[in-house]
PyMOL Python script that loads the backbone (N, CA, C, O; Angstrom):
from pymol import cmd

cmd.read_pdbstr("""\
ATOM      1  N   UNK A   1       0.851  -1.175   0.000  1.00  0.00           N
ATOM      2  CA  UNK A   1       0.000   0.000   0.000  1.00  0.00           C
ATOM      3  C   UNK A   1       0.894   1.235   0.000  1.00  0.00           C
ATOM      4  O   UNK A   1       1.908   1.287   0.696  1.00  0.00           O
ATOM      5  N   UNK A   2       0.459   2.323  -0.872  1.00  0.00           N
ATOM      6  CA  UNK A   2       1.343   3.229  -0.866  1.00  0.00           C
ATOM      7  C   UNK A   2       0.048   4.703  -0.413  1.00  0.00           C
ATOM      8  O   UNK A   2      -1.172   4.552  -0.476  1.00  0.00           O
ATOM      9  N   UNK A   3       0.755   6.026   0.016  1.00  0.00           N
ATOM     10  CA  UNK A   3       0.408   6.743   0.677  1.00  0.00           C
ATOM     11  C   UNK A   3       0.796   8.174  -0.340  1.00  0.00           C
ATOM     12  O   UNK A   3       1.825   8.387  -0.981  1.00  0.00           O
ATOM     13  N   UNK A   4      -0.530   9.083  -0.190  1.00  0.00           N
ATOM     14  CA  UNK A   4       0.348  10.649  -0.592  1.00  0.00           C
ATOM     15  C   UNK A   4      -1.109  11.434  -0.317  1.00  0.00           C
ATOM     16  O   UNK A   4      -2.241  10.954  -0.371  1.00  0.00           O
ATOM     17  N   UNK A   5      -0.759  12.600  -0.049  1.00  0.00           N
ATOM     18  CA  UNK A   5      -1.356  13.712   0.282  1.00  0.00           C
ATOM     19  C   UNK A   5      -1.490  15.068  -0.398  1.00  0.00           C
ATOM     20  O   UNK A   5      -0.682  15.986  -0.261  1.00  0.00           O
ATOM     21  N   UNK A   6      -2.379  15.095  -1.001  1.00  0.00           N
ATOM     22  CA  UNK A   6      -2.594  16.513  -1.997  1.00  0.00           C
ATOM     23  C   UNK A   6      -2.756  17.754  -1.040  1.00  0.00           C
ATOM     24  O   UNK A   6      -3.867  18.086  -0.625  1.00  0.00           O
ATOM     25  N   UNK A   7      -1.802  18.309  -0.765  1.00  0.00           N
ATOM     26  CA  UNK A   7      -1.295  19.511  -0.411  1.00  0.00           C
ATOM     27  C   UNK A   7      -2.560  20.543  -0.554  1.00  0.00           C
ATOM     28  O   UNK A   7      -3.313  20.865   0.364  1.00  0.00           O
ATOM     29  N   UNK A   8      -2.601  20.833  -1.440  1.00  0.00           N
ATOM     30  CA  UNK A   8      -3.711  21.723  -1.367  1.00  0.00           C
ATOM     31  C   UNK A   8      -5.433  21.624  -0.817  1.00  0.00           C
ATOM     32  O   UNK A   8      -6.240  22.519  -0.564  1.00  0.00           O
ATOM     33  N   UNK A   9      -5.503  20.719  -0.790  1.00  0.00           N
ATOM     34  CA  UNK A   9      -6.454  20.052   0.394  1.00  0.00           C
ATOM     35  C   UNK A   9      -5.841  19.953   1.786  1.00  0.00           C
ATOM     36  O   UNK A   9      -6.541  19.597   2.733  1.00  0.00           O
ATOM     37  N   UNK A  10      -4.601  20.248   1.929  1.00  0.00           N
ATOM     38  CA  UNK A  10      -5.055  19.767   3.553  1.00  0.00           C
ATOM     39  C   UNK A  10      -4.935  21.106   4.253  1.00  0.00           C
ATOM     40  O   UNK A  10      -4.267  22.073   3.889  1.00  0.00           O
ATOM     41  N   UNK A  11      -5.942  20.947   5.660  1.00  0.00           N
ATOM     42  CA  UNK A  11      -5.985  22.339   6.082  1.00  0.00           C
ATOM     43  C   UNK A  11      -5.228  22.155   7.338  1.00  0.00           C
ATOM     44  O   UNK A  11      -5.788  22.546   8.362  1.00  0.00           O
ATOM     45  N   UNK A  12      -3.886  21.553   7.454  1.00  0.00           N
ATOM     46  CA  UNK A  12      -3.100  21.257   8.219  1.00  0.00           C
ATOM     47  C   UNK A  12      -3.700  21.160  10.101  1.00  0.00           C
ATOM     48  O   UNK A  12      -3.327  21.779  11.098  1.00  0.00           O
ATOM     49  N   UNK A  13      -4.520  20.325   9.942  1.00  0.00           N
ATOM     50  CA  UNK A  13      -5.193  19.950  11.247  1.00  0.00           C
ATOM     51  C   UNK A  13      -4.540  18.888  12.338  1.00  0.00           C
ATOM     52  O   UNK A  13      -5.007  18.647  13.451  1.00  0.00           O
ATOM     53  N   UNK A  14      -3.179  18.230  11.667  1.00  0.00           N
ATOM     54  CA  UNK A  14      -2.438  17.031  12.204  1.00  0.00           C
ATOM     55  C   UNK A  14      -3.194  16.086  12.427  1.00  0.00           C
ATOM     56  O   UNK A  14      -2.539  15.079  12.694  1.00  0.00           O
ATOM     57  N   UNK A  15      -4.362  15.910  12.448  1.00  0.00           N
ATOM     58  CA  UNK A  15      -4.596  14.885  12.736  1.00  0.00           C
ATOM     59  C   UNK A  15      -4.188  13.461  12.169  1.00  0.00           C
ATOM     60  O   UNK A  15      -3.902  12.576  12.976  1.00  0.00           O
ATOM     61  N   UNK A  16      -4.158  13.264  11.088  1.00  0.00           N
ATOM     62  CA  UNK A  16      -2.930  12.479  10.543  1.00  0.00           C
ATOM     63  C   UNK A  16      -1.900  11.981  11.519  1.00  0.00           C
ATOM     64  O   UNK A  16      -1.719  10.842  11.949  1.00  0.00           O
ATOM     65  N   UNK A  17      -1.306  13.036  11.750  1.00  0.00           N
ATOM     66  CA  UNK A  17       0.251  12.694  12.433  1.00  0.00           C
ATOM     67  C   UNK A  17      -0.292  12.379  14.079  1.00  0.00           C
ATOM     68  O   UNK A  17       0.682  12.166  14.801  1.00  0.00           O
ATOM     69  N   UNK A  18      -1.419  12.314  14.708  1.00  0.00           N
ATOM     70  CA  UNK A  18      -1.337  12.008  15.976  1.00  0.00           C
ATOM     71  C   UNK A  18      -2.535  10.610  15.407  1.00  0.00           C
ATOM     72  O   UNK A  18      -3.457  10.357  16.183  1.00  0.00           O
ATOM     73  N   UNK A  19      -2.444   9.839  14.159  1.00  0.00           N
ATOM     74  CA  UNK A  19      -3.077   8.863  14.221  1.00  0.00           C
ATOM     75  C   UNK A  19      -1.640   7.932  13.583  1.00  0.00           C
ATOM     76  O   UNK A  19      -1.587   6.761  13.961  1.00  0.00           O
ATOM     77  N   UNK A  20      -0.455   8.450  12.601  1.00  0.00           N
ATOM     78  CA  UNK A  20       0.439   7.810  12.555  1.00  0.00           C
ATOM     79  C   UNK A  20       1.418   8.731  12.053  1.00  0.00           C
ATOM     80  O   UNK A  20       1.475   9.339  10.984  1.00  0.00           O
ATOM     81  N   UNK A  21       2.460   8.696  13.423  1.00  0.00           N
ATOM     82  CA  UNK A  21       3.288   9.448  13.146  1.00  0.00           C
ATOM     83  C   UNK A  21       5.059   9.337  11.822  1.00  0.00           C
ATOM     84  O   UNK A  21       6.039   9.892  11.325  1.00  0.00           O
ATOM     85  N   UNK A  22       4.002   7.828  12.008  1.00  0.00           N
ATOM     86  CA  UNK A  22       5.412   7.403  11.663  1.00  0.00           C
ATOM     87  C   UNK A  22       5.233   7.579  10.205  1.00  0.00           C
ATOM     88  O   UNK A  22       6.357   7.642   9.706  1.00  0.00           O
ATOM     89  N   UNK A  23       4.153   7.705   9.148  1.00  0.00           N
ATOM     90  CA  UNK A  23       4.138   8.265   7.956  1.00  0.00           C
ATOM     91  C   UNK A  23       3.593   9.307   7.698  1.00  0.00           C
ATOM     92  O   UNK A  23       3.315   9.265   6.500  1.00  0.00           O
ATOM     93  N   UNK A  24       3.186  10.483   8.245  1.00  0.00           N
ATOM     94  CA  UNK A  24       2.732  11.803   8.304  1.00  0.00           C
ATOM     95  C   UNK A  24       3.806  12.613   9.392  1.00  0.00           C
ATOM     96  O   UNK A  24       4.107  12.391  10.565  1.00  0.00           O
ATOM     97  N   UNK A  25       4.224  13.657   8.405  1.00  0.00           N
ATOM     98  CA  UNK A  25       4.667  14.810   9.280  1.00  0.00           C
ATOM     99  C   UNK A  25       4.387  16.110   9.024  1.00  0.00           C
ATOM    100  O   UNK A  25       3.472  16.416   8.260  1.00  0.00           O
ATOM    101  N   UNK A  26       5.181  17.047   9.662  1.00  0.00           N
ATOM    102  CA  UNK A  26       3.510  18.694   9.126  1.00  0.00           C
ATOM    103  C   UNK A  26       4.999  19.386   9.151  1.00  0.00           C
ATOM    104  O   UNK A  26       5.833  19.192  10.035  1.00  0.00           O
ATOM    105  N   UNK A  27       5.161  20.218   8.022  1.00  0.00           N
ATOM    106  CA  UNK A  27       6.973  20.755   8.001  1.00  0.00           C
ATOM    107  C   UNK A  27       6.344  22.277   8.364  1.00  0.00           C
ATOM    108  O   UNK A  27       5.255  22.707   8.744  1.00  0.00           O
ATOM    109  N   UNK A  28       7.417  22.734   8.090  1.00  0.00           N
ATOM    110  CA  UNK A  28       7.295  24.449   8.720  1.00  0.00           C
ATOM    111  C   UNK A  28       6.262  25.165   8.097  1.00  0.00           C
ATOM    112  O   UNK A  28       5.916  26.278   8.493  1.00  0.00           O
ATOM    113  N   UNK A  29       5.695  24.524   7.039  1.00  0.00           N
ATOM    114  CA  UNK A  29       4.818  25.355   6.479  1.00  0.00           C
ATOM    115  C   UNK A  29       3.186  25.245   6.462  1.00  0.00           C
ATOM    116  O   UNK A  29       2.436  25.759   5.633  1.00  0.00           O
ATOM    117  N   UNK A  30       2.809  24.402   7.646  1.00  0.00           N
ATOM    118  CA  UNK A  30       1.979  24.354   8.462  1.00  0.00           C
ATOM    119  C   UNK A  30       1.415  23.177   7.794  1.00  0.00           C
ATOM    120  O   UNK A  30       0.706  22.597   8.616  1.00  0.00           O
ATOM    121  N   UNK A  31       1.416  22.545   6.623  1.00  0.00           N
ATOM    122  CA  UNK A  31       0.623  21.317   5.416  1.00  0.00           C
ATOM    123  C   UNK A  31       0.940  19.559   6.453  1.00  0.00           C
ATOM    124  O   UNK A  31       1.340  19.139   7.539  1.00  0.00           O
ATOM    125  N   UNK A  32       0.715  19.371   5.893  1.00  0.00           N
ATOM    126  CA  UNK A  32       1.193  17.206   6.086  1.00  0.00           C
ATOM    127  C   UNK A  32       1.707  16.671   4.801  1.00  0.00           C
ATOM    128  O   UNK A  32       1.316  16.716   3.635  1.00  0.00           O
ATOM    129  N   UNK A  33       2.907  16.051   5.533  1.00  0.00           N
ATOM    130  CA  UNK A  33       3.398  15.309   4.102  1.00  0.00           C
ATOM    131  C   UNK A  33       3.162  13.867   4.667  1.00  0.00           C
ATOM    132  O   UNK A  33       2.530  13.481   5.650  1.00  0.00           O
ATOM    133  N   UNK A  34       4.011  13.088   3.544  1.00  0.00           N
ATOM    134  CA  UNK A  34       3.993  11.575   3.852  1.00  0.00           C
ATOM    135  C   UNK A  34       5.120  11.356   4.113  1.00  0.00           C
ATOM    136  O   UNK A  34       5.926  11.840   3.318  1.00  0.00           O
ATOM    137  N   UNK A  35       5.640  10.630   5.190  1.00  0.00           N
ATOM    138  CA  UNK A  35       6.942   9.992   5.125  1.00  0.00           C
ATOM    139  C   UNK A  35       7.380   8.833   4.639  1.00  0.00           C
ATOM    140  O   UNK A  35       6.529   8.028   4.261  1.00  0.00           O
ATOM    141  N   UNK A  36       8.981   8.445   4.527  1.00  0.00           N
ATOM    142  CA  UNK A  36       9.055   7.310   4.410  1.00  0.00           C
ATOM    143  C   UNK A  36      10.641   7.223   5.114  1.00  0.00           C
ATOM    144  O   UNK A  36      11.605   7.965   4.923  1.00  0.00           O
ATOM    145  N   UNK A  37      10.507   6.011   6.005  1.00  0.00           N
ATOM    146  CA  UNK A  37      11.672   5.645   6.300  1.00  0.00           C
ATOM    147  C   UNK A  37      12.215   7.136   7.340  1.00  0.00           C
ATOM    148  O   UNK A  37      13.408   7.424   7.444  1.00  0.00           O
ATOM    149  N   UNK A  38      11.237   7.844   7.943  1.00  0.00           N
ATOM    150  CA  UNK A  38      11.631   9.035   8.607  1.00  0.00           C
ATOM    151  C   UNK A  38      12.267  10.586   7.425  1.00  0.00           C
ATOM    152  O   UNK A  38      13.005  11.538   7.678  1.00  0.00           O
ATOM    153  N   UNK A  39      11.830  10.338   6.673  1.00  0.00           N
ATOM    154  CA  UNK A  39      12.732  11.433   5.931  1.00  0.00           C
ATOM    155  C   UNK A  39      11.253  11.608   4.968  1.00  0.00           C
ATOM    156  O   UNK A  39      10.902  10.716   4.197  1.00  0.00           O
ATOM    157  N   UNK A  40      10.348  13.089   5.177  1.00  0.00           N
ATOM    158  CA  UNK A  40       9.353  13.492   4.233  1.00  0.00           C
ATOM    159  C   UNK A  40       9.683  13.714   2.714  1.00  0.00           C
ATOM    160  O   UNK A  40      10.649  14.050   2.028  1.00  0.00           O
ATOM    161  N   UNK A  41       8.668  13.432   2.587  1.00  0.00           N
ATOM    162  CA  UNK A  41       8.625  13.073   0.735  1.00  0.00           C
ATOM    163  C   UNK A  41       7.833  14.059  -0.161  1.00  0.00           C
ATOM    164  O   UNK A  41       6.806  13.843  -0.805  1.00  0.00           O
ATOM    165  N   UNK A  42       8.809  15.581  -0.004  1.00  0.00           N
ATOM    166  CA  UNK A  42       7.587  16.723  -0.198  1.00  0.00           C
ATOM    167  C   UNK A  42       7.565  17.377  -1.652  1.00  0.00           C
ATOM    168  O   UNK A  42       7.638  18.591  -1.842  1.00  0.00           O
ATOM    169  N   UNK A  43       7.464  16.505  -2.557  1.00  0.00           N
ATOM    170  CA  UNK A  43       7.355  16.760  -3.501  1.00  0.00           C
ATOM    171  C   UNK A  43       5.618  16.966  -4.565  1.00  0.00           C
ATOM    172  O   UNK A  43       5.355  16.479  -5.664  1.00  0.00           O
ATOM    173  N   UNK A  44       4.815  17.793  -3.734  1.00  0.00           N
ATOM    174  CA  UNK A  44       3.592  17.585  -3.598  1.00  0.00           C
ATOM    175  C   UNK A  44       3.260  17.388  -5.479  1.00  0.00           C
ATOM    176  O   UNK A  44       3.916  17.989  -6.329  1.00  0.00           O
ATOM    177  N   UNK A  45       2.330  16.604  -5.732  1.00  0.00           N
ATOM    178  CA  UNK A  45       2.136  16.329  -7.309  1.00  0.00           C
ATOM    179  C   UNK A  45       2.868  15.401  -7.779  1.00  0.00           C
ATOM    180  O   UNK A  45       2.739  14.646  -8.742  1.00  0.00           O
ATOM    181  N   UNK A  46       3.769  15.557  -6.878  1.00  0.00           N
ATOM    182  CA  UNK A  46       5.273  14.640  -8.134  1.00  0.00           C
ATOM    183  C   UNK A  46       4.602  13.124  -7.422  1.00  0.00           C
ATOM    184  O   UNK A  46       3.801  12.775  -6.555  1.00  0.00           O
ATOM    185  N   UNK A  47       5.718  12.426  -8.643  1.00  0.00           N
ATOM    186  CA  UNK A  47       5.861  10.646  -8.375  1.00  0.00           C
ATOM    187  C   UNK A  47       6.735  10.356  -6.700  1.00  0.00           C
ATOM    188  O   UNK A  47       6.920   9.395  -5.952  1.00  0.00           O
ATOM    189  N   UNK A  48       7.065  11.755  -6.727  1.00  0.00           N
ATOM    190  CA  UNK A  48       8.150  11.080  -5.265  1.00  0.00           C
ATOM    191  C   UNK A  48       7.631  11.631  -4.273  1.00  0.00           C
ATOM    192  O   UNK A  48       8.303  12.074  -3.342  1.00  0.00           O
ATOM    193  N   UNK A  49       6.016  11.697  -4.347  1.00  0.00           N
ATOM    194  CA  UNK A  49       5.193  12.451  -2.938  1.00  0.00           C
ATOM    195  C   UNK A  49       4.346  10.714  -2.593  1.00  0.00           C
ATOM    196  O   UNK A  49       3.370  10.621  -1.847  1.00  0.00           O
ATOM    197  N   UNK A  50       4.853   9.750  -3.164  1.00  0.00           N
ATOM    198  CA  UNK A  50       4.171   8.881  -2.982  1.00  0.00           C
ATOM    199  C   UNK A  50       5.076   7.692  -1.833  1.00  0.00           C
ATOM    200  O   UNK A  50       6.083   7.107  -2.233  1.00  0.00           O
ATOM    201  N   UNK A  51       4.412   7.446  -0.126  1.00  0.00           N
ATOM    202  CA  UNK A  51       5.052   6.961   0.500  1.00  0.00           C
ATOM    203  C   UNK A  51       4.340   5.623   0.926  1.00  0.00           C
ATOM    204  O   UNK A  51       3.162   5.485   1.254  1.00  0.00           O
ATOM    205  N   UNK A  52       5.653   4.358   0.817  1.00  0.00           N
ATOM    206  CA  UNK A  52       5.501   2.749   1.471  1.00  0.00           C
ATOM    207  C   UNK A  52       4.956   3.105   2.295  1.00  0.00           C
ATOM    208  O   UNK A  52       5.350   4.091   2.918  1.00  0.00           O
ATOM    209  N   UNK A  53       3.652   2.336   2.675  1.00  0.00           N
ATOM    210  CA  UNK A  53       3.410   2.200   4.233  1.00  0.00           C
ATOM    211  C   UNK A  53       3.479   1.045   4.463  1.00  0.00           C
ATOM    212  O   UNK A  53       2.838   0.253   3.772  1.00  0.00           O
ATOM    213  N   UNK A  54       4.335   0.590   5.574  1.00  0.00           N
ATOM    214  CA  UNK A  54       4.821  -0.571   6.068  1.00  0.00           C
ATOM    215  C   UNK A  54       3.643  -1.280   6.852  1.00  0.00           C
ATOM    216  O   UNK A  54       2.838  -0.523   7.394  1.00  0.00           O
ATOM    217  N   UNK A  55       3.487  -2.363   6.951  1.00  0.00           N
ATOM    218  CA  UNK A  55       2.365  -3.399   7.219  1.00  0.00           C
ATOM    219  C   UNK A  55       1.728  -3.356   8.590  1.00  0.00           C
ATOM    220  O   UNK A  55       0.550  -3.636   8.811  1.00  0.00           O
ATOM    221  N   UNK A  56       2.706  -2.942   9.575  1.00  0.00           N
ATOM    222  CA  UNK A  56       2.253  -2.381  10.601  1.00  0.00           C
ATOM    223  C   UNK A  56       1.723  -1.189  10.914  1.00  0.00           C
ATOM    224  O   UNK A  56       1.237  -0.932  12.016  1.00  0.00           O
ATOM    225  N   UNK A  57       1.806  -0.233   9.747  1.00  0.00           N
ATOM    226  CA  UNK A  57       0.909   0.655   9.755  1.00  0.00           C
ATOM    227  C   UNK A  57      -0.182   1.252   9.541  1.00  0.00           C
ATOM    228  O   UNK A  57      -0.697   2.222  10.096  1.00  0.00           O
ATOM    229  N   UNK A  58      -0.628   0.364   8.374  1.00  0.00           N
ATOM    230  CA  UNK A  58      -1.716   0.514   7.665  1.00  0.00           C
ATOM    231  C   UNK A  58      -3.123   0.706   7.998  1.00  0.00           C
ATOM    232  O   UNK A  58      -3.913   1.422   7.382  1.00  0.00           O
ATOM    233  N   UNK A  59      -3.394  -0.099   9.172  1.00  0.00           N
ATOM    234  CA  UNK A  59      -4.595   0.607   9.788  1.00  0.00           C
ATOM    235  C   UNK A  59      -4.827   1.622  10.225  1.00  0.00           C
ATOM    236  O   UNK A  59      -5.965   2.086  10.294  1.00  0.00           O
ATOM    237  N   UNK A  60      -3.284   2.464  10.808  1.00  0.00           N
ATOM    238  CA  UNK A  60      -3.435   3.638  10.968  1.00  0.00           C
ATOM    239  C   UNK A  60      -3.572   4.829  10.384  1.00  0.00           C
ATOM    240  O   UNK A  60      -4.028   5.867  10.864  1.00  0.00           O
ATOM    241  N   UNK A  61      -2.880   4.481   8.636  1.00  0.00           N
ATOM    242  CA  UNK A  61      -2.789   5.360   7.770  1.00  0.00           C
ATOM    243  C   UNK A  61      -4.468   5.093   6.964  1.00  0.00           C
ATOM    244  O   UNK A  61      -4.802   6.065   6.286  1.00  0.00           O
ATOM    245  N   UNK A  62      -5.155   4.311   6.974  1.00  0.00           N
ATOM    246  CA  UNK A  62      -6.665   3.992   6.938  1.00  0.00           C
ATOM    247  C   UNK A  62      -7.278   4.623   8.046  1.00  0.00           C
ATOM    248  O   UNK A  62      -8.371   4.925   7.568  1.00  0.00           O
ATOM    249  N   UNK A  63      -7.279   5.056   9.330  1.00  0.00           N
ATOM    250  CA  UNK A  63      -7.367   5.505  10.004  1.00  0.00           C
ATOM    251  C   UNK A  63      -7.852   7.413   9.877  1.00  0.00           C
ATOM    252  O   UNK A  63      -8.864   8.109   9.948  1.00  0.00           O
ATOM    253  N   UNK A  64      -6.440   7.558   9.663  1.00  0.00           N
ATOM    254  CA  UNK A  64      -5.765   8.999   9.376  1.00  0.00           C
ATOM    255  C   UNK A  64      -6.754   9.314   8.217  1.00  0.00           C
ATOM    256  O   UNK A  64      -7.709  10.075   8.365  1.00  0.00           O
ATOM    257  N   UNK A  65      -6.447   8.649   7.004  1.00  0.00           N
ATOM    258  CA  UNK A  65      -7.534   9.321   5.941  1.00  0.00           C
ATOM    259  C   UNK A  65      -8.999   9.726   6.428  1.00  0.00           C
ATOM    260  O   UNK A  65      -9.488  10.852   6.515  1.00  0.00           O
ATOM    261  N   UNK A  66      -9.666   8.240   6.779  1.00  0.00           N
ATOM    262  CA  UNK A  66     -11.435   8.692   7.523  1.00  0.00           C
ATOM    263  C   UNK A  66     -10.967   9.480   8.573  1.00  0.00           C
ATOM    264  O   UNK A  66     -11.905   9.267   9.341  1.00  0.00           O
ATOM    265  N   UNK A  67     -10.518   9.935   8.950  1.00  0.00           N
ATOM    266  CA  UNK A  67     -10.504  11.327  10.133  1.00  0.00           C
ATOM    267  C   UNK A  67      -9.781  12.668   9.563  1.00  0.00           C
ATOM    268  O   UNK A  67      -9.306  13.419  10.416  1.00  0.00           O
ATOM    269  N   UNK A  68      -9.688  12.944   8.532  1.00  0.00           N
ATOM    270  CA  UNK A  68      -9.410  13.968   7.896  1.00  0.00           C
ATOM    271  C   UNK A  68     -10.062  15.035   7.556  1.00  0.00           C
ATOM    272  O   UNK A  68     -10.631  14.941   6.468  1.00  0.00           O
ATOM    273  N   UNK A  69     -10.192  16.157   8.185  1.00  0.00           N
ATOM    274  CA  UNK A  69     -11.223  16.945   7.560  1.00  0.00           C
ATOM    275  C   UNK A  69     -11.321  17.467   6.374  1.00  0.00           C
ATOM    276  O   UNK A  69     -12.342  17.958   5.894  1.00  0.00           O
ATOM    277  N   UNK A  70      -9.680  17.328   5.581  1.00  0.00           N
ATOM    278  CA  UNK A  70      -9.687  17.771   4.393  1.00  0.00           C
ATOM    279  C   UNK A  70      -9.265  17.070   3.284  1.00  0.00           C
ATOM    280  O   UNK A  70      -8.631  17.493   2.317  1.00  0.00           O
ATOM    281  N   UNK A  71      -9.728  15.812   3.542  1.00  0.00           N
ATOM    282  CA  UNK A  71     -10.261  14.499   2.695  1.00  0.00           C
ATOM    283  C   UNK A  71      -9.282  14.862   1.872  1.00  0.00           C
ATOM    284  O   UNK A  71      -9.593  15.073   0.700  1.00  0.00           O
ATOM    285  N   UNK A  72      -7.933  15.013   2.272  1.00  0.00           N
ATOM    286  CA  UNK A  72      -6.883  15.089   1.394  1.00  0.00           C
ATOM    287  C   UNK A  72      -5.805  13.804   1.227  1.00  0.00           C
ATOM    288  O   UNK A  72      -5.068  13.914   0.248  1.00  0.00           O
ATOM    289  N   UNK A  73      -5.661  12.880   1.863  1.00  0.00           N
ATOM    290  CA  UNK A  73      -5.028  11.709   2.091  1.00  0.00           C
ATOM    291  C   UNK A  73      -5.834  10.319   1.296  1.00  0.00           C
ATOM    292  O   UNK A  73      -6.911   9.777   1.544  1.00  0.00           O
ATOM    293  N   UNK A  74      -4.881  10.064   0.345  1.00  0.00           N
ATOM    294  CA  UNK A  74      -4.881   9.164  -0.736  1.00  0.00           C
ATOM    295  C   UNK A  74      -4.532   8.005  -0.375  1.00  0.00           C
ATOM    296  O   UNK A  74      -3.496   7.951   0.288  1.00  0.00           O
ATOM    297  N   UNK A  75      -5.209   6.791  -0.657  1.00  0.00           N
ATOM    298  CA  UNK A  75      -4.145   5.557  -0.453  1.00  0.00           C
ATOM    299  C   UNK A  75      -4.486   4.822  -1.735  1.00  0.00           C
ATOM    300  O   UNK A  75      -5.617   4.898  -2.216  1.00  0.00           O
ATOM    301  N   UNK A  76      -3.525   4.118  -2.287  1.00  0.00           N
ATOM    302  CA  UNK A  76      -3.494   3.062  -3.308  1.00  0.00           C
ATOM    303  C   UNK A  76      -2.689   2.170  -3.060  1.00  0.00           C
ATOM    304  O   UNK A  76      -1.578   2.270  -2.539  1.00  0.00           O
ATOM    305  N   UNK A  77      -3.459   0.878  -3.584  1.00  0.00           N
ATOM    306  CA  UNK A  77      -3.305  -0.619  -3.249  1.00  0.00           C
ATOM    307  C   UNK A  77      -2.567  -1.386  -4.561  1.00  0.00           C
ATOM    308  O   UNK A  77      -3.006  -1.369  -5.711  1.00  0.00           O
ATOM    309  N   UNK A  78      -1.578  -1.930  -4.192  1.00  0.00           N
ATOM    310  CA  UNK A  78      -0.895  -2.693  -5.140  1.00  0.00           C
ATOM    311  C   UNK A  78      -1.912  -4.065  -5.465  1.00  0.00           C
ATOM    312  O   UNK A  78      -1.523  -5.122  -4.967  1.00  0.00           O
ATOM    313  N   UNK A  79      -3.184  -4.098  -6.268  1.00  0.00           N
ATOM    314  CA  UNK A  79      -3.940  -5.400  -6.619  1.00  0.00           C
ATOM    315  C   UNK A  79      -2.869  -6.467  -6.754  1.00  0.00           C
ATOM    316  O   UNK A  79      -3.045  -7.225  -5.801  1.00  0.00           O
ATOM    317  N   UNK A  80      -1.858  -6.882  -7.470  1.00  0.00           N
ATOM    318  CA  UNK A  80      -1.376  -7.897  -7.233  1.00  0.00           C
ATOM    319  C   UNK A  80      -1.071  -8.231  -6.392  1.00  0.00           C
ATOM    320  O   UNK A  80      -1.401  -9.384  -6.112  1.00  0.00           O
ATOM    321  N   UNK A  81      -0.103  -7.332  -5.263  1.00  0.00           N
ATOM    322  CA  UNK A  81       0.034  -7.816  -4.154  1.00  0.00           C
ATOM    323  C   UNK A  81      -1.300  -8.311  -2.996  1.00  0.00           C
ATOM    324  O   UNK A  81      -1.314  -9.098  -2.049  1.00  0.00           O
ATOM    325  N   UNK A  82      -2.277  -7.478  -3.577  1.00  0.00           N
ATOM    326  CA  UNK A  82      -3.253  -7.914  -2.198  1.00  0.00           C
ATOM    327  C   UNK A  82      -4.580  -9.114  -2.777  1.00  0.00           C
ATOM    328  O   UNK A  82      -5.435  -9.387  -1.935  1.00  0.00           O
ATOM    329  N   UNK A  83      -4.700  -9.767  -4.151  1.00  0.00           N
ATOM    330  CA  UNK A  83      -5.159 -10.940  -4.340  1.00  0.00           C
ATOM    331  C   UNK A  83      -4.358 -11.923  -4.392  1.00  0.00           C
ATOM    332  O   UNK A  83      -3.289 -12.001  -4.998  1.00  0.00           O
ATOM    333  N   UNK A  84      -5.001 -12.859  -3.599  1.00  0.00           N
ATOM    334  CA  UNK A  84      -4.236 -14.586  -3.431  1.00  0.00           C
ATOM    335  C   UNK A  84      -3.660 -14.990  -4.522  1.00  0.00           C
ATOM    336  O   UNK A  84      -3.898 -14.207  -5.442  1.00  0.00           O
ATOM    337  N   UNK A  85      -2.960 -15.929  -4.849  1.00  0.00           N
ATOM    338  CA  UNK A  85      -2.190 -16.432  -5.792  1.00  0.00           C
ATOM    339  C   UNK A  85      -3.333 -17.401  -6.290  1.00  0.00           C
ATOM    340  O   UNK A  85      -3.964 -18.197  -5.595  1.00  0.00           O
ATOM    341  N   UNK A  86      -3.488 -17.119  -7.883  1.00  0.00           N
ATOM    342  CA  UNK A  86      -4.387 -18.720  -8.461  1.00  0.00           C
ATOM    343  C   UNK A  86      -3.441 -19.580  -8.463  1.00  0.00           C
ATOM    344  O   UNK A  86      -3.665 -20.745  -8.791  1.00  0.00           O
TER     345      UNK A  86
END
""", "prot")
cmd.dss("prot")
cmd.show_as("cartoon", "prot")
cmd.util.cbc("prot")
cmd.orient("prot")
């Protein structure tokens, strides 16, 4: 599952980051990015605003989105990875 946040939707409320800190952070300019691996990925629009969320996180970053007031937090699912093998 991968993670990113359209910037211009968010009305920097953190809530995100006090549901998972470990892939949301809010930089000086008051917004939420996505992290990865601790190091934000603020390339808002671009291919490299898009962050791994690691398996232990995922409910939280599912979480974070439905509690968003500014329904700005994206997630997309790798289909191969998440149907069973025929």
């Amino acid at each position: 599952m991968r993670v990113w946040i359209d910037q211009d939707l968010c009305t920097g409320d953190g809530l995100c980051i006090d549901h998972c800190p470990d892939v949301f952070v809010q930089l000086e300019d008051g917004i939420a990015y996505v992290a990865e691996a601790g190091f934000p990925l603020n390339d808002p629009g671009g291919s490299f605003s898009l962050a791994w969320v690691p398996e232990r996180n995922i409910q939280a970053v599912v979480d974070a989105a439905e509690a968003c007031p500014g329904e700005c937090i994206f997630i997309e699912i790798d289909r191969r990875q998440a149907l069973p093998a025929a």
